[in-house]
VMD Tcl script that builds the backbone (N, CA, C; Angstrom):
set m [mol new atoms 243]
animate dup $m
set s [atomselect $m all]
$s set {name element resname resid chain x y z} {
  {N N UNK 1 A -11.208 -9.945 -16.964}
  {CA C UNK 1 A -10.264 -8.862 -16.999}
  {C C UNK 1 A -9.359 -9.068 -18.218}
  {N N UNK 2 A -9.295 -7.839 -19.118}
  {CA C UNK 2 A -8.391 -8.105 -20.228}
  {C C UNK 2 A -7.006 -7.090 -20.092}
  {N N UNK 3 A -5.739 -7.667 -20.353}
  {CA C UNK 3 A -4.778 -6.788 -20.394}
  {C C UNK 3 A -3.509 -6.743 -21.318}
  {N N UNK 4 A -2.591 -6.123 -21.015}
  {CA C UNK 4 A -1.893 -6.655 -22.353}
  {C C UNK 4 A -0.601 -6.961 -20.935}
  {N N UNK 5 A -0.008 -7.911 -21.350}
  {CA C UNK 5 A 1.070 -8.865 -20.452}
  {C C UNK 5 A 1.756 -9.343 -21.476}
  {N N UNK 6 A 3.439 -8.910 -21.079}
  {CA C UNK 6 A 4.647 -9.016 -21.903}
  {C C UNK 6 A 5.141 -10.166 -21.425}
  {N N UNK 7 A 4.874 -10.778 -20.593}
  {CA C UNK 7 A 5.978 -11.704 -20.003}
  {C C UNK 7 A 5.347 -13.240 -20.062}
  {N N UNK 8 A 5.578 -14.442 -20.152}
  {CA C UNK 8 A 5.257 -15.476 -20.387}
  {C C UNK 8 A 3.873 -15.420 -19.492}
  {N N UNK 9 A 2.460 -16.299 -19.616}
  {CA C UNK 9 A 1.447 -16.172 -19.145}
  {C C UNK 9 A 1.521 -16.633 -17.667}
  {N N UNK 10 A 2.134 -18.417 -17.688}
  {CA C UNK 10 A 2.782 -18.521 -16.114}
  {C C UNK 10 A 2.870 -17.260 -15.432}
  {N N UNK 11 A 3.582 -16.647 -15.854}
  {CA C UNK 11 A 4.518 -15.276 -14.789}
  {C C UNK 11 A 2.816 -14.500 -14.465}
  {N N UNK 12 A 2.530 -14.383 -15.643}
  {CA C UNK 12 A 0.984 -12.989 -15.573}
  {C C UNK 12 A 0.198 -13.419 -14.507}
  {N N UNK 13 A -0.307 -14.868 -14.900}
  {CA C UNK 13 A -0.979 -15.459 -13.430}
  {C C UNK 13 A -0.333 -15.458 -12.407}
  {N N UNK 14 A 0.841 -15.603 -12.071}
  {CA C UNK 14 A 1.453 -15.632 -10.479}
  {C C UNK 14 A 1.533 -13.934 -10.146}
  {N N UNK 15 A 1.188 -12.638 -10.819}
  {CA C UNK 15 A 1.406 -11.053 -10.915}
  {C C UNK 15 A 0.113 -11.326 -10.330}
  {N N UNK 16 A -0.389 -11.318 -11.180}
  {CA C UNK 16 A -2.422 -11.619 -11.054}
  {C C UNK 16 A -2.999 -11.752 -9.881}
  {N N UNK 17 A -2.211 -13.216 -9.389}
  {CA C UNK 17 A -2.510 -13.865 -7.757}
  {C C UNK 17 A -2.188 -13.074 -6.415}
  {N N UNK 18 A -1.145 -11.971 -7.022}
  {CA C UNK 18 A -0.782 -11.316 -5.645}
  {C C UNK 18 A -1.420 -9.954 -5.182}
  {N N UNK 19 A -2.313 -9.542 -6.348}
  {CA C UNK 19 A -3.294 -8.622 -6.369}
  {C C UNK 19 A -4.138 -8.749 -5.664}
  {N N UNK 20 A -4.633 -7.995 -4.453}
  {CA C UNK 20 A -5.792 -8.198 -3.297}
  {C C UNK 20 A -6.393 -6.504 -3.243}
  {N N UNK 21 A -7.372 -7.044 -2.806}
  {CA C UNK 21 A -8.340 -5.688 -2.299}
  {C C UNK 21 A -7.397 -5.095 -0.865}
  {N N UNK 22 A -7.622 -3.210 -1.044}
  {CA C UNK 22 A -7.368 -2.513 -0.141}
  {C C UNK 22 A -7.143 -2.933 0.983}
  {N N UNK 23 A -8.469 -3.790 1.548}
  {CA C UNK 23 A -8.678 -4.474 3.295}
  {C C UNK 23 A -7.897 -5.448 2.973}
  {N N UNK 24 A -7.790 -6.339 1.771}
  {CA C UNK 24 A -6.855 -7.570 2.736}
  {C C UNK 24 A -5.529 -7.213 2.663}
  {N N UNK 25 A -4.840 -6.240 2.073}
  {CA C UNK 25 A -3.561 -5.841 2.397}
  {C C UNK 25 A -3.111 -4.991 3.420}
  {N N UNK 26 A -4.167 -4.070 3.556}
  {CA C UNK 26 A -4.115 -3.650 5.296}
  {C C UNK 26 A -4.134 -4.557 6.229}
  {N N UNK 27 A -5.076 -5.695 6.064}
  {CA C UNK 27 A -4.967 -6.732 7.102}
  {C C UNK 27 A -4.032 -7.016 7.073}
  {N N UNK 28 A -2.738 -7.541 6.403}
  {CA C UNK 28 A -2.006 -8.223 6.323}
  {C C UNK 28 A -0.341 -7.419 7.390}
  {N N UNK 29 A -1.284 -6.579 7.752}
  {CA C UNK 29 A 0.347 -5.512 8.568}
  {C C UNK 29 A -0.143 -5.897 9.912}
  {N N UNK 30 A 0.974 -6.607 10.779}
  {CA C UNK 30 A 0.660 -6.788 12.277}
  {C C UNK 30 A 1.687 -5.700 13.034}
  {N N UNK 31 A 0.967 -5.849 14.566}
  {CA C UNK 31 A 1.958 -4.511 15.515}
  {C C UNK 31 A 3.452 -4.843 15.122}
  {N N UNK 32 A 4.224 -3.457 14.932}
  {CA C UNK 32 A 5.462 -3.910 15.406}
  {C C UNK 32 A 6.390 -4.385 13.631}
  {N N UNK 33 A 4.888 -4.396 12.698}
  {CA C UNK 33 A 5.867 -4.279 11.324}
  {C C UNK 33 A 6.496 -3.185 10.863}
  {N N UNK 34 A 7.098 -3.405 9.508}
  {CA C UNK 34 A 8.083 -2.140 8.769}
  {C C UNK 34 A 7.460 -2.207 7.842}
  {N N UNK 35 A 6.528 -0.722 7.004}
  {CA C UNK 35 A 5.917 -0.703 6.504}
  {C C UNK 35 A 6.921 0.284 4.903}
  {N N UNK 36 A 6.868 0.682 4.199}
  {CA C UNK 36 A 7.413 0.827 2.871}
  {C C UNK 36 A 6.398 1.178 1.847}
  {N N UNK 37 A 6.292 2.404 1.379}
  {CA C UNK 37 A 5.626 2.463 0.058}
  {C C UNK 37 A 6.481 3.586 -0.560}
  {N N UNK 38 A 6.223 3.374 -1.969}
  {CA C UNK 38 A 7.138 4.222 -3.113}
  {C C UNK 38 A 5.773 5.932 -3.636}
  {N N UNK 39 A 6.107 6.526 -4.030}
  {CA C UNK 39 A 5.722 7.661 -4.418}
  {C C UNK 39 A 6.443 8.506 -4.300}
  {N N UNK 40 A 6.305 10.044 -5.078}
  {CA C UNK 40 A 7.226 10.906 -4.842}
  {C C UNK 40 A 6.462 11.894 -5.298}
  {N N UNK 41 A 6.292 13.046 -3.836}
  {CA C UNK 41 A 5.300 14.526 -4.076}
  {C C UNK 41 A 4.225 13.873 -4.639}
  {N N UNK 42 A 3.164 13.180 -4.231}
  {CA C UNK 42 A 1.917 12.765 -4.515}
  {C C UNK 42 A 1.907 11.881 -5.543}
  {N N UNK 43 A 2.820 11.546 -6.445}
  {CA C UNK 43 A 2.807 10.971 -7.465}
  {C C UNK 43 A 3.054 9.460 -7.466}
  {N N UNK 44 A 2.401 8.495 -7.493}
  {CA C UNK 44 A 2.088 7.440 -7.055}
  {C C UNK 44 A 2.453 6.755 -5.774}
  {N N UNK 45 A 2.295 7.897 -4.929}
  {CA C UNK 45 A 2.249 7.570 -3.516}
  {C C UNK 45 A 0.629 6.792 -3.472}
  {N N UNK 46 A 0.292 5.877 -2.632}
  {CA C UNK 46 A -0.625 4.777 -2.271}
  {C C UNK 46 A -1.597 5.351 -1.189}
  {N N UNK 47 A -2.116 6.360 -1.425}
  {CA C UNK 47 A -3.353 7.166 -0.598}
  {C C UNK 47 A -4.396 6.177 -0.229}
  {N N UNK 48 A -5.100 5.571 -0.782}
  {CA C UNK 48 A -6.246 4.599 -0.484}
  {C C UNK 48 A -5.504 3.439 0.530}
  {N N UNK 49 A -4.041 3.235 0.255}
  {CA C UNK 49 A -3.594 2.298 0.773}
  {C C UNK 49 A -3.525 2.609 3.003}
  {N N UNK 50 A -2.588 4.196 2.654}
  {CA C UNK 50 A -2.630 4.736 3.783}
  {C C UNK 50 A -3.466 5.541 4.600}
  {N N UNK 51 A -4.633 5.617 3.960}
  {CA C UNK 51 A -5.753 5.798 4.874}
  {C C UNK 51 A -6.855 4.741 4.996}
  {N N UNK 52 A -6.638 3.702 4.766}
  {CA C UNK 52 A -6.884 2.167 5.156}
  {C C UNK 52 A -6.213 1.969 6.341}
  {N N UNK 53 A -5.050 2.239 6.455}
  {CA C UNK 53 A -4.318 1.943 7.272}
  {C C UNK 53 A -4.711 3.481 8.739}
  {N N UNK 54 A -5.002 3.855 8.269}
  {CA C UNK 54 A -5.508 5.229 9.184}
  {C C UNK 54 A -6.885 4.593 9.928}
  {N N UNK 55 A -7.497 4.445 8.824}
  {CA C UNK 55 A -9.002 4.109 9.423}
  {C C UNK 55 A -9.034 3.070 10.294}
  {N N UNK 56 A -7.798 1.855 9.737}
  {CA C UNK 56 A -7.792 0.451 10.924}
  {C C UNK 56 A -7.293 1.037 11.871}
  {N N UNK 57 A -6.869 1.694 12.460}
  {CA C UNK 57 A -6.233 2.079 13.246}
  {C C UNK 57 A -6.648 3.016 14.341}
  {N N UNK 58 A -7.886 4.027 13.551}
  {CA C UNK 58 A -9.202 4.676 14.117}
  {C C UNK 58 A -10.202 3.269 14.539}
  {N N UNK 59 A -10.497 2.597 14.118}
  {CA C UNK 59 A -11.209 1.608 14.704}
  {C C UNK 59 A -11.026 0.684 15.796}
  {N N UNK 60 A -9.356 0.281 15.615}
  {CA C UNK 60 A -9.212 -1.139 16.183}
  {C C UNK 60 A -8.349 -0.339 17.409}
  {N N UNK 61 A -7.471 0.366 16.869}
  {CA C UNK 61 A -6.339 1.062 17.909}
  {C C UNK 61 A -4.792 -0.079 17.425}
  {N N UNK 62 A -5.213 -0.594 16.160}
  {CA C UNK 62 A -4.015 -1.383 15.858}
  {C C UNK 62 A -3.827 -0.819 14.435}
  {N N UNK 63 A -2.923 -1.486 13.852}
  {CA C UNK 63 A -1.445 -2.189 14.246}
  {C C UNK 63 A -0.838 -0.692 15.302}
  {N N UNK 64 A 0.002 -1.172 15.977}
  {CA C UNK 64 A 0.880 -0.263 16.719}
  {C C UNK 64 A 2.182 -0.567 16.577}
  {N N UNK 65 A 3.120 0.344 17.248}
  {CA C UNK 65 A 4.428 0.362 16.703}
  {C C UNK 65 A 4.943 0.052 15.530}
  {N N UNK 66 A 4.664 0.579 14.427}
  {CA C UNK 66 A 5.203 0.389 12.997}
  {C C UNK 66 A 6.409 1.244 13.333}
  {N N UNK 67 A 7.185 0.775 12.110}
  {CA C UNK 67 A 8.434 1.644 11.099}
  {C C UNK 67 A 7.357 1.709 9.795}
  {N N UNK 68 A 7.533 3.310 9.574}
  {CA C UNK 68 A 7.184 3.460 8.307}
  {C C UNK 68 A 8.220 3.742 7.278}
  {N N UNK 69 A 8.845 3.750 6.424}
  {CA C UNK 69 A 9.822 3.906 4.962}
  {C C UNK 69 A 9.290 4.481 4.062}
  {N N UNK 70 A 9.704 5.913 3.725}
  {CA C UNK 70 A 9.487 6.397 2.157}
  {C C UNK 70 A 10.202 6.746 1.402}
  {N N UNK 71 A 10.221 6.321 0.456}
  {CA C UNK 71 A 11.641 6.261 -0.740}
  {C C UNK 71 A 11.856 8.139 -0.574}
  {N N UNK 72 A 10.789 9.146 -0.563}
  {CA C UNK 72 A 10.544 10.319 -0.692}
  {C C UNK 72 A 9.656 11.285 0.133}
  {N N UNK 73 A 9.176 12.083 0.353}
  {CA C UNK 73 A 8.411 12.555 0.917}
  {C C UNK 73 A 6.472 12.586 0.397}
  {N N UNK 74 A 5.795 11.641 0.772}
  {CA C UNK 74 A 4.428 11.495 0.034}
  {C C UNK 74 A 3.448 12.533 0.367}
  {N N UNK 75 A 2.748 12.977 -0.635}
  {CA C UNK 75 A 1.494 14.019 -0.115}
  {C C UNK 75 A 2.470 15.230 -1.586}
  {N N UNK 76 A 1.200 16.096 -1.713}
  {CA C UNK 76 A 1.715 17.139 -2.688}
  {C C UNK 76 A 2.749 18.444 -1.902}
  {N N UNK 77 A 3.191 18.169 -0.683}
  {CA C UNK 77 A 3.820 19.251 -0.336}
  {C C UNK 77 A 2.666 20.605 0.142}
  {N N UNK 78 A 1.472 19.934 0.026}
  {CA C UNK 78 A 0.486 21.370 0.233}
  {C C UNK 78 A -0.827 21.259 1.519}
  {N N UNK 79 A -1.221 20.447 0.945}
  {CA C UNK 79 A -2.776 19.711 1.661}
  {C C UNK 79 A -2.537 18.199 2.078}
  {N N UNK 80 A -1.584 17.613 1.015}
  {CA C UNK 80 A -1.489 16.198 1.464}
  {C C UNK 80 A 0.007 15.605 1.648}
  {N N UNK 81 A -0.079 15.585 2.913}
  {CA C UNK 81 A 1.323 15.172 3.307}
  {C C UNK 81 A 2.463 15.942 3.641}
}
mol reanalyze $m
mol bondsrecalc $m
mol representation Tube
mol addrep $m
């Protein structure tokens, strides 16, 4: 993977390390967490993120009881959200 990184390389690798695939960050929400994502009117609101979280949830019947948090209202105001 090539990129361009402003900040000392230390720092880039520890950015780098916290980067996971879709499933293991859905995994990572148990019943009963507070969940938080940023976007505003569709615009880098985390769609793949929250219908990961839809689909675990169609499958397993979990996580349950979340708090969800949005800085804004996500979805375009039309079809999504």
């Amino acid at each position: 993977m090539t990129f361009a990184c402003h900040i000392p390389i230390r720092e880039c690798a520890m950015i780098i390390d916290k980067i996971v695939t879709v499933d293991a960050a859905i995994a990572l929400i148990r019943d009963g967490d507070t969940v938080s994502c940023s976007g505003f009117v569709g615009i880098g609101t985390p769609e793949y993120l929250l219908a990961a979280l839809e689909q675990r949830f169609v499958e397993t019947a979990g996580p349950i009881d979340l708090t969800l948090i949005f800085a804004a209202a996500p979805g375009d105001g039309k079809e999504r959200g």
